[in-house]
C-alpha positions, 0 to 999 in steps of 0.5 A, a space after each residue: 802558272 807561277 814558277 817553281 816545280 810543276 807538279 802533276 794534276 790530280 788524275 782524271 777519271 771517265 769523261 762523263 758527258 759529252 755534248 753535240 750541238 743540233 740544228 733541230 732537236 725533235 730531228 735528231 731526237 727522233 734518230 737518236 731514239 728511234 735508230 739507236 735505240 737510246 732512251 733519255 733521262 732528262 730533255 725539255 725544248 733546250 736540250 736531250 740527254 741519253 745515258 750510254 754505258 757509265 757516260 751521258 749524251 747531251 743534245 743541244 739545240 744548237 744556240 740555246 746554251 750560248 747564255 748562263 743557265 741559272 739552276 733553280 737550286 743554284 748555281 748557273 752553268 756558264 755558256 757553251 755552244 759548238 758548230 762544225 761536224 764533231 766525231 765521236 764514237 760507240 764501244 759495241 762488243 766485237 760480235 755486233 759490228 755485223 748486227 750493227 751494220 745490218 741495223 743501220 742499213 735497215 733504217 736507212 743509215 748509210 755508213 760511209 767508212 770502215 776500219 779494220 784496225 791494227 789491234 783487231 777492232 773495227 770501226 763503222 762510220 756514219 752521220 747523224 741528222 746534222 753531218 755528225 760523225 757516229 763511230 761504232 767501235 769494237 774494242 782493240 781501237 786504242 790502248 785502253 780500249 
C-alpha cells in the first residue's frame, strides 16, 4: 500500500461460497446429500455444489483444484486446494435444534459438543465423512446472527 491516508474498503456483503476439501467425493456426496438433505445444482468428478440459504457449499476432491481451471467461455480460476479439519457451520431455526439432534442420531451422526450460548443460541457439533467440523446453530451465536 502506498503512503498517505488509508481509506477504508468498499463494504463486503455475504460470503457466498465457501469451500471444503474431501478425500472422496461420492463419500461425502452421499452424506452431504443423504443426511443433510442438501440437493446440488452443479457437480462433475471434480467437484459438488449445494445451495444452502443465499450461500453455496463447494465440495472439492481434495487435489484437484491445485492447478488453474480454464472456463470454456473464459477466464480460469486460479488454484486453491486445503487440508486440515476446517469448521463451519449451519443457521437452523431455534425450534430444530431438537429435530436436528434426533435427525443426526437416526443416521448415526454422533455429535461430539454442544453449546448453550450467552445470547440464547445453541450449537451441535459433529464430523463429516473427512473429520470436518459441522455446526448447526441457532440464532443468538453472534451479534449478527
Amino acid at each position: 500500500m502506498s503512503g498517505g491516508a488509508s481509506k477504508a474498503p468498499p463494504p463486503l456483503g455475504r460470503v457466498v461460497e465457501t469451500g471444503l476439501y474431501v478425500d472422496d467425493l461420492p463419500r461425502a456426496t452421499a452424506f452431504y446429500e443423504g443426511v443433510l438433505g442438501l440437493k446440488p445444482m452443479l457437480s462433475d468428478a471434480r467437484f459438488a455444489a449445494y445451495p444452502v440459504g443465499d450461500t453455496v457449499l463447494l465440495l472439492f476432491k481434495r487435489g484437484t483444484a491445485d492447478e488453474a481451471i480454464a472456463l470454456p467461455f473464459g477466464g480460469a480460476i486460479p488454484p486453491h486446494d486445503g487440508a486440515g479439519r476446517l469448521h463451519f457451520a449451519f443457521a437452523v431455526a431455534a425450534d430444530d435444534i431438537e429435530p436436528w439432534r434426533a435427525h443426526l442420531a437416526a443416521h448415526g451422526v454422533a455429535i461430539e459438543g454442544e453449546v448453550h450460548w450467552p445470547r440464547g443460541a445453541t450449537s451441535l457439533y459433529f464430523r463429516d465423512p473427512d473429520g470436518n467440523l459441522a455446526e448447526i446453530a441457532s440464532p443468538g451465536l453472534w451479534a449478527n446472527y
